[in-house]
C-alpha positions in Angstrom: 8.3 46.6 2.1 6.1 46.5 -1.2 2.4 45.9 -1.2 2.6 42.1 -2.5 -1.4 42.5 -3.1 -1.2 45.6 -5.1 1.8 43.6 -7.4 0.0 40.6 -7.4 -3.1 43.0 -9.0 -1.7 44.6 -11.5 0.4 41.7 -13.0 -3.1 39.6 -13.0 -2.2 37.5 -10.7 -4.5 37.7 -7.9 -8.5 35.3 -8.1 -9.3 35.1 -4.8 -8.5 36.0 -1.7 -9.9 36.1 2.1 -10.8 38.8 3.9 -8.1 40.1 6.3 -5.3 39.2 4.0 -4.3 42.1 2.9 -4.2 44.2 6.1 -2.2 41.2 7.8 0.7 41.3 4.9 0.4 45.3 5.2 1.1 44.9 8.9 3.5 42.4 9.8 6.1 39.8 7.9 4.7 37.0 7.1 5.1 33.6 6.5 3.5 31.9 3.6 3.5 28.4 1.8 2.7 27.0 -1.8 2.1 23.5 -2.0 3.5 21.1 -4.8 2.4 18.0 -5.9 5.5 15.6 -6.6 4.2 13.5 -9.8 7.5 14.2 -11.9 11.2 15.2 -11.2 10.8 18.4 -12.9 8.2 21.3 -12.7 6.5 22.8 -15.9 5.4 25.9 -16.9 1.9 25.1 -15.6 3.8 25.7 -12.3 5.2 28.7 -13.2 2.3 31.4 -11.8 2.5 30.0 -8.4 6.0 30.2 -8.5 6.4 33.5 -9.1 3.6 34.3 -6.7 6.7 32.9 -4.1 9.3 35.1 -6.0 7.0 38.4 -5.6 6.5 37.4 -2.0 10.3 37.3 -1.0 10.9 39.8 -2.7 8.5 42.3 -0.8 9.7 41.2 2.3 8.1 38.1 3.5 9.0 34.4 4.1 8.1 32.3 1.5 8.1 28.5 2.2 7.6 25.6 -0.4 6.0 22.1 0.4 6.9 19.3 -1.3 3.9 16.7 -0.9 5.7 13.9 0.0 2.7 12.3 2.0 0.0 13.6 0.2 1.6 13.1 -3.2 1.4 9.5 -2.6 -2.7 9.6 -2.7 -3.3 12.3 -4.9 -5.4 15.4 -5.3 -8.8 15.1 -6.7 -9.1 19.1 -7.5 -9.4 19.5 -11.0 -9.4 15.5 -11.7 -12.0 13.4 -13.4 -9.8 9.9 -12.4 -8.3 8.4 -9.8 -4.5 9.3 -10.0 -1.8 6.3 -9.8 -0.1 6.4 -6.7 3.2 7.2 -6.7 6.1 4.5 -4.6 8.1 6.0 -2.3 11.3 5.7 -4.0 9.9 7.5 -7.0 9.0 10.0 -4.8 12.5 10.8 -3.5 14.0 11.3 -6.8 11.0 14.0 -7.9 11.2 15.6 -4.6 15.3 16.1 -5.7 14.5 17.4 -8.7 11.9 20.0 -7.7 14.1 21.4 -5.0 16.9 21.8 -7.7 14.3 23.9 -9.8 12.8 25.8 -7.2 16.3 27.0 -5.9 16.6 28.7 -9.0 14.0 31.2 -8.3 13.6 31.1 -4.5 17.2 32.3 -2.1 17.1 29.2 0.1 21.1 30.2 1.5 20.7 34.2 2.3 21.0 35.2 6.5 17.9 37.2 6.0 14.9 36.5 8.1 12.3 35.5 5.0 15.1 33.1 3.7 13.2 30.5 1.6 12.4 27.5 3.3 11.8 23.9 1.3 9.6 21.4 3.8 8.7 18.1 2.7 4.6 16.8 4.6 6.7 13.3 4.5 8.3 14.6 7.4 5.4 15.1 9.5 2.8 12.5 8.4 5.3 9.4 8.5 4.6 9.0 12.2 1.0 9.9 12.1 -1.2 7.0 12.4 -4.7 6.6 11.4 -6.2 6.7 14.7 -4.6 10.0 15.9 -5.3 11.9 12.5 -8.8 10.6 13.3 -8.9 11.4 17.2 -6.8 14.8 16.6 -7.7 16.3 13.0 -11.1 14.3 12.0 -12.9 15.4 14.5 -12.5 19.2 13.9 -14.3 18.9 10.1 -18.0 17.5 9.8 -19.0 15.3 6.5 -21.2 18.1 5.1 -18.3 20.8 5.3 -16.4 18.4 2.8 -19.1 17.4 0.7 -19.5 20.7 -0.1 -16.3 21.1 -1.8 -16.5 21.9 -5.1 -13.7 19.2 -6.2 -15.6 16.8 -4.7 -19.2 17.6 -6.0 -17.7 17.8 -9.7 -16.4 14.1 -9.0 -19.7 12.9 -7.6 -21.7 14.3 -10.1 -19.1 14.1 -13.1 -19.9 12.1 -16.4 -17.3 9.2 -15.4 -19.5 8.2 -12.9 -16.3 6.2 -10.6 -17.5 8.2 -7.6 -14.4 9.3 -5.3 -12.3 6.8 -3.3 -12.2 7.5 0.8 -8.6 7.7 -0.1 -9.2 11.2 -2.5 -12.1 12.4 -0.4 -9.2 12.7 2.7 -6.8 14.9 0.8 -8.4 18.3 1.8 -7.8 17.0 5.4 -4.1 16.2 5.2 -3.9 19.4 3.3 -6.0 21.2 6.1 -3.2 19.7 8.4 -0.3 20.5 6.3 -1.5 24.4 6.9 -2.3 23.3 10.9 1.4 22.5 11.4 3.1 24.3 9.8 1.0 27.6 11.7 1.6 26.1 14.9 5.4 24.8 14.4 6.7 27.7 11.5 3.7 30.7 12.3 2.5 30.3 8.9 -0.6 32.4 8.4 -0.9 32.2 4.7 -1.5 29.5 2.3 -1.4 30.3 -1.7 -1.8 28.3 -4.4 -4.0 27.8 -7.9 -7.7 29.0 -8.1 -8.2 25.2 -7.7 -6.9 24.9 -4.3 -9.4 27.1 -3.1 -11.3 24.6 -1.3 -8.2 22.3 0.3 -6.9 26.0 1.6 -9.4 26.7 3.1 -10.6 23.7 4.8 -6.9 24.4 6.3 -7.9 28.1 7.7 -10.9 26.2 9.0 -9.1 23.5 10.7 -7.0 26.0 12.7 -9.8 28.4 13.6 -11.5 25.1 14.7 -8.3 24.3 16.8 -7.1 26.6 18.0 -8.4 29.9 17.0 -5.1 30.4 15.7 -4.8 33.4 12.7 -5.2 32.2 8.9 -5.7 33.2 5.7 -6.1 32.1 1.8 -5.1 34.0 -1.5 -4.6 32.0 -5.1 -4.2 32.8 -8.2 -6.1 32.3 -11.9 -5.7 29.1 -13.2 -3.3 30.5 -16.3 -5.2 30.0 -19.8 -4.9 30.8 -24.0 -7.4 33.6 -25.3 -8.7 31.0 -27.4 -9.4 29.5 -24.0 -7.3 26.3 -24.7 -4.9 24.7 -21.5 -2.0 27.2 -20.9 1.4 25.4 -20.7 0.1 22.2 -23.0 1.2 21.3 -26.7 0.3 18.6 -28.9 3.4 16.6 -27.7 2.7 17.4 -23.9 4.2 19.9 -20.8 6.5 22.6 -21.4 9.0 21.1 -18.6 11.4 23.2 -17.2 13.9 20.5 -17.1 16.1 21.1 -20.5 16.1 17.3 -21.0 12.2 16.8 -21.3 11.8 19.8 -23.3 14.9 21.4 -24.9 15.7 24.9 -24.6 15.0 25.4 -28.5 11.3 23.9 -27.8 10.9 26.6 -24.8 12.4 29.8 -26.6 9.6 28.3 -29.5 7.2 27.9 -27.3 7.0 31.6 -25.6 7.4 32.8 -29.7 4.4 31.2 -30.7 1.8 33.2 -28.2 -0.5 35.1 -29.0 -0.1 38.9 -29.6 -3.1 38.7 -27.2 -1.5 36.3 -24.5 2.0 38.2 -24.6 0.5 40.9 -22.4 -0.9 39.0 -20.0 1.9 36.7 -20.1 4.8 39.4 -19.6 3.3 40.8 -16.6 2.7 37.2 -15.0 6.6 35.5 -16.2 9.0 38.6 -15.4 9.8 41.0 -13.1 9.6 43.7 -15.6 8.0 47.0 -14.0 4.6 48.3 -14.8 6.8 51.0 -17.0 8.6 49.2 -18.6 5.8 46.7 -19.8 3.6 49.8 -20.8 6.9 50.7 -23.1 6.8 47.1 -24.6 3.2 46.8 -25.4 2.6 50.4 -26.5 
């Protein structure tokens, strides 16, 4: 089995990561999840990083899992947000969910007989059922006020120029998420959650939730929020997201796209979007 850490470092692809982490992935199979919010039927290049983070991770061995926000998706993540996000209906939903999981099986083996097999969940699934008095009684309970506040994501929205304050609905997403990570470690022995440097607070409020719990064993690892060297939005042009869906953005448009980097960005970029080996990108760059 490959050291996923180790590849994760040297493509520059690792920002944080908990204590513990490392010796658990050294030690044992694991079983890890990215989460993905379904706003639109087709990822973009935006998504790419934590993508491949999944690709590296079956690859060395491990069980990757993908979760398709079904539930949470229909509320919205403040991380990273200075608005309130439209809420997405149910049927709209559906169709993006279809769409994602087209995508995703194009870099994920979601048919081999091998133990880490890729696995695609959907939190719809779980949190249908769930009413608001039990996710109160049973999840609520475990997470104080002041642990929350704390976040990041939702100080920035507090204290942010736009001055709309945070709906009740937002300032519950790090719980659903926290429970997202509870069930799927008690029902699928996930021990790892990954994800962009700004999920850094919603994954670990899910570590906490299960320690709080049951003491079960969790951990957290993201990676860097992928930007220019002129430190402009990666992934963004002046006519939008670089979709990975050849009808929003042709194939022309994506070839032009990847062209048009910087001599600067290439490097970094090479390491992060292929598979290439640390020899053979030493080669290219040299």
């Amino acid at each position: 089995m490959n050291n996923f850490v180790e590849e994760l470092k040297w493509r520059g692809m690792l920002h944080d990561i908990m204590p513990g982490t490392e010796d658990l992935l050294n030690r044992e199979a694991v079983t890890a999840y990215v989460g993905f919010d379904p706003t639109a039927d087709s990822l973009h290049i935006g998504h790419l990083c934590s993508v491949m983070i999944l690709r590296h991770f079956q690859r060395c061995g491990h069980k990757p899992m993908a979760l398709i926000g079904g539930a949470t998706g229909m509320i919205g993540d403040p991380s990273g947000k200075s608005a309130e996000r439209n809420l997405l209906t149910e049927e709209t939903l559906k169709h993006n969910i279809e769409g994602m999981k087209a995508q995703l099986s194009k870099f994920l083996n979601f048919e081999s007989d091998a133990p880490n097999r890729a696995e695609l969940v959907n939190n719809y699934d779980w949190m249908k059922n769930f009413t608001f008095l039990d996710f109160a009684r049973e999840i609520g309970k475990h997470i104080t006020v002041n642990y929350m506040m704390a976040k990041d994501s939702v100080k920035k929205r507090l204290n942010g120029e736009a001055r709309d304050g945070l709906s009740f609905t937002e300032f519950t997403y790090q719980l659903l998420q926290g429970y997202d990570f509870l069930y799927l470690n008690q029902t699928k022995g996930c021990k790892l959650q990954m994800g962009g440097s700004d999920q850094w607070g919603n994954i670990t409020t899910g570590t906490e939730l299960i320690r709080r719990t049951n003491g079960g064993e969790a951990y957290a690892l993201t990676c860097p929020l992928i930007t220019k060297a002129d430190g402009g939005k990666f992934g963004k042009t002046e006519s939008g997201n670089i979709w990975l869906n050849p009808e929003y953005t042709s194939p022309y448009k994506f070839y032009q796209f990847w062209l048009n980097v910087s001599d600067a960005d290439a490097e970094r970029y090479i390491k992060i979007f292929t598979e290439l080996s640390r020899e053979e990108i030493e080669t290219l760059v040299a």
